[in-house]
NUROMAR-994693 format. One record per residue (C-alpha): x, y, z; residue in three letters. Coordinates in steps of 0.25 Angstrom, whole numbers, plus 5000, padded with zeros to 4 digits. Layout:
BEGIN
XYZALA/...
END
This chain:
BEGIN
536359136503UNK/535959036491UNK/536259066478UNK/535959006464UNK/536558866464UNK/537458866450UNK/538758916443UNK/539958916452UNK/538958866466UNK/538458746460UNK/539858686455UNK/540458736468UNK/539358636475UNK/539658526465UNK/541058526467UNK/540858526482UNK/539958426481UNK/540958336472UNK/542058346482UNK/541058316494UNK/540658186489UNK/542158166485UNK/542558176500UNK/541458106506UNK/541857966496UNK/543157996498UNK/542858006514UNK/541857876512UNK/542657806502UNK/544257826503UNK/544557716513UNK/543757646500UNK/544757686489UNK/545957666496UNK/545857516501UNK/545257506486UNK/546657576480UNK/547357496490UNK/546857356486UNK/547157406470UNK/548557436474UNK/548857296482UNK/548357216471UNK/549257306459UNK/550457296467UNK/550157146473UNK/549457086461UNK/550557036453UNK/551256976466UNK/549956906469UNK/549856846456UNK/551256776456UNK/550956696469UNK/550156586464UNK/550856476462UNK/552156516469UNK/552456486485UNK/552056606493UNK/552956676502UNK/552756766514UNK/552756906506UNK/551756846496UNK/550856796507UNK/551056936513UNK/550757006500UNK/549356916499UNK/548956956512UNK/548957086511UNK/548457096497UNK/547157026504UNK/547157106515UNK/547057226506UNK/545857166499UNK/545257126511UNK/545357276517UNK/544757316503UNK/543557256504UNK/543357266518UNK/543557446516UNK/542557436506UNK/541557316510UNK/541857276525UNK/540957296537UNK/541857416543UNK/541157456558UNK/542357566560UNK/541857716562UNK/542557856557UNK/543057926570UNK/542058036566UNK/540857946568UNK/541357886582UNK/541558036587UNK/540258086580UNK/539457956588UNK/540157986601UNK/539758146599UNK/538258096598UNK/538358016609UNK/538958126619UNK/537958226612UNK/536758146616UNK/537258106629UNK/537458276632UNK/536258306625UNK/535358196634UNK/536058266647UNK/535858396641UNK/534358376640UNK/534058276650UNK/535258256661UNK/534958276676UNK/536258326678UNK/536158446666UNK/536558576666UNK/535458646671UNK/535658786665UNK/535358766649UNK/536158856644UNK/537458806649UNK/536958676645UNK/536758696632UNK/538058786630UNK/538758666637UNK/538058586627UNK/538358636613UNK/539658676618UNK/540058526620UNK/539158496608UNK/539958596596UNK/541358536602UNK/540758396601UNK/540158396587UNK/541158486580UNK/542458386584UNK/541458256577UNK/541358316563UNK/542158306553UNK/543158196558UNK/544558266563UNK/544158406557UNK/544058516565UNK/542658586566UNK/541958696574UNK/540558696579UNK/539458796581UNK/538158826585UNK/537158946578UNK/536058966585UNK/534859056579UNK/534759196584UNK/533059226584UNK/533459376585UNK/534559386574UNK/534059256567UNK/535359216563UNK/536059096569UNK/537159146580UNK/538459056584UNK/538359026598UNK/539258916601UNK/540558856597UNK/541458736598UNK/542758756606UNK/543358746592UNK/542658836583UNK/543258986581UNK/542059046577UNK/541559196580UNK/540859236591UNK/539759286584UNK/539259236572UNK/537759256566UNK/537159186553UNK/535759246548UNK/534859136544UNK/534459136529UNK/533159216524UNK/532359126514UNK/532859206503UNK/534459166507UNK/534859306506UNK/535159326521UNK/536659276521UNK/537059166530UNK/537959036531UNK/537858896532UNK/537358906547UNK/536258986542UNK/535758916529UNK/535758766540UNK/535058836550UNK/533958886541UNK/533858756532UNK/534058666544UNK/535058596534UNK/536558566535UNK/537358666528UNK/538658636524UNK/539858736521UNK/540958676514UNK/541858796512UNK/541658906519UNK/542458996508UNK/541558946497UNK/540258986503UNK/539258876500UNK/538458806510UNK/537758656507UNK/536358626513UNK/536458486516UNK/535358376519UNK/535358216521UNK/534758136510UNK/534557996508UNK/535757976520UNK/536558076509UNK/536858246514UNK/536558306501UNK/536958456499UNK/536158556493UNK/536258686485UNK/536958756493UNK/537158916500UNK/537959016501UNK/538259116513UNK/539259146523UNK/539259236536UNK/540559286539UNK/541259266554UNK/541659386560UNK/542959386562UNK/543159296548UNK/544259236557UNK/543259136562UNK/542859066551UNK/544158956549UNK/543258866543UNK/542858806529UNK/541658696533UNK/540458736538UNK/539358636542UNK/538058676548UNK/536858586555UNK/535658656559UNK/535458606573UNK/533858586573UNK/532858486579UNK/531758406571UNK/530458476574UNK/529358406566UNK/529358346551UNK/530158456542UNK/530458546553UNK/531858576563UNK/531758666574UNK/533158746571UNK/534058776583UNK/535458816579UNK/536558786568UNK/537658696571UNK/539158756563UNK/540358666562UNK/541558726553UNK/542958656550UNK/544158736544UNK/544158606536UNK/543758626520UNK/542358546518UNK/542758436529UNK/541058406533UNK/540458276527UNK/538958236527UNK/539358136540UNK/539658276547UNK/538258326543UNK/537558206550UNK/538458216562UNK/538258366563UNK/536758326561UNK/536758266572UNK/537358336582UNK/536458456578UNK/535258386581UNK/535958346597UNK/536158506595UNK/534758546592UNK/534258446604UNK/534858506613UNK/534558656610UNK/533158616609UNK/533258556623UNK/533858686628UNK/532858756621UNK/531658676628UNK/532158676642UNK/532458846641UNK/531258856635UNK/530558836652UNK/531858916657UNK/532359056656UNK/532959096644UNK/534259136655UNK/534558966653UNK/535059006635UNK/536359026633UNK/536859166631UNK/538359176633UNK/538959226619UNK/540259176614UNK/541359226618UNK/542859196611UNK/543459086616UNK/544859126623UNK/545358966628UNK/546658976620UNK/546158846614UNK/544958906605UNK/545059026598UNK/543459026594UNK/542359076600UNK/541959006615UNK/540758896614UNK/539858986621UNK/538358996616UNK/538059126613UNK/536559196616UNK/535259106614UNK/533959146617UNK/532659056618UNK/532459056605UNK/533659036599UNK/533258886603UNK/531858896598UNK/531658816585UNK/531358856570UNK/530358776564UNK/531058736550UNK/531158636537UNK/532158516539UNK/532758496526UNK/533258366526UNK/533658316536UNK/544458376609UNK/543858266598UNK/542758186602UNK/543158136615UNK/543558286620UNK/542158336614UNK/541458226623UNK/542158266636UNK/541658396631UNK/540158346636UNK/540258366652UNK/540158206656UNK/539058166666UNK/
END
């Protein structure tokens, strides 16, 4: 529900907002400051030696001392001016992930050797897809991915499908917000209906952050407030919430919504604006592939959806619900006309992707 943006709420988003921008310089800038700390300290505790050579023969340990002071310098300027071409382990797997996800997606759509039943397709696909995705973000962090798809009877989004990581309930509905807000939802719901990320930083403190790209910066907005409880609370170990809306451009201004893509982490606040545009992406691979299912069921029988519900996962490794989709009917994968506002690691997730 949204409230009035003042008192206690608004310094509650300043201060978020201050310790935000402080671990995104630190993340950006840190190597920075410490070669920069580094160099002050050679040259206080190398200075006065330096200064008596001239003049006098140099031994071994002088030439020594020179070198490194240099070296020092040299690695200065190079952390802060050079031409660095090394990437972040996170980019490396986030690049490889699209490339398996295209290379799936292309079969999914288009390969002579596909699975013909659609359903099983599409199961198989999104199962491999939320354990891909959910082991890219946020570095070495251990996330959980899901998938809300809307109910057209209940109209409220319904978890369907899982990673094998994720301990989430078996059933969990969230109600879209009316246009007054005072139907009470979550995250899931407010990003589903604004076709926006919404970003949870604490789940204990309640408040939800819309968040769009402008001028190549994700700026937040006033936030919202609203939490539906899990049933048994025991499923929610988690303190992070990001949620993508998984729609697909329709026209100028306009997405056609399919689902709602969940990642969660027990980790406090780990999620940074390069984790919005790689779940960005990955939601729009998503929302390609529900469209395509949508298309090609839309000249068979409805027997093709999936209908399987989830079921408790019993391998001794997961203790979660089992990836399985739950119910969809025809028009769970018909699209809503709405505004666009704004616009076992990586290598075990890959062999995840049947090969061909």
């Amino acid at each position: 529900m949204k409230e009035g943006f003042g008192g206690d709420r608004f310094w509650k988003f300043s201060l978020w907002i201050f310790f935000k921008k402080r671990q995104l310089f630190l993340r950006s800038h840190l190597s920075h400051l410490l070669v920069i700390v580094l160099g002050i300290f050679v040259i206080i505790r190398e200075g006065p030696e330096i200064a008596r050579m001239p003049g006098h023969p140099l031994s071994g340990l002088d030439w020594l001392i020179l070198i490194i002071t240099g070296a020092t310098f040299v690695s200065v300027i190079w952390e802060i001016w050079g031409n660095k071409l090394s990437t972040s382990p996170q980019e490396i797997r986030f690049a490889t992930a699209m490339r398996v996800l295209l290379a799936e997606l292309e079969i999914f759509a288009y390969g002579k050797d596909k699975e013909p039943n659609v359903k099983k397709r599409l199961e198989d696909f999104i199962k491999s897809f939320l354990d891909l995705t959910s082991e890219t973000l946020c570095g070495k962090k251990s996330i959980a991915a899901g998938l809300m798809l809307l109910n057209p009877n209940t109209k409220k989004l319904e978890l369907t499908m899982a990673s094998s990581a994720a301990d989430y309930p078996i059933r969990l509905e969230i109600p879209l917000p009316d246009d007054e807000n005072k139907t009470m939802t979550g995250p899931a719901g407010h990003a589903y209906q604004r076709v926006k990320i919404i970003y949870m930083p604490l789940k204990s403190w309640g408040y939800s952050f819309p968040f769009e790209l402008s001028e190549e910066r994700w700026e937040p907005s006033e936030p919202t407030t609203g939490w539906i409880l899990a049933s048994p609370p025991d499923k929610e170990k988690f303190h992070s919430v990001l949620c993508i809306p998984v729609a697909l451009y329709h026209e100028k201004n306009k997405k056609d919504r399919y689902a709602v893509l969940n990642f969660s982490t027990k980790r406090l606040d780990p999620f940074v604006t390069r984790d919005f545009l790689m779940a960005e992406c990955f939601a729009s691979i998503l929302a390609q592939a529900l469209h395509l299912a949508k298309q090609e069921v839309g000249s068979e029988s409805t027997e093709t959806l999936p209908k399987t519900q989830p079921q408790p996962n019993t391998s001794p490794q997961h203790d979660g619900m089992a990836s399985k989709t739950a119910e969809m009917h025809p028009t769970d994968l018909h699209p809503i006309p709405t505004k666009a506002i704004g616009k076992k690691k990586l290598r075990g997730g890959r062999r995840k992707f049947k090969r061909r």
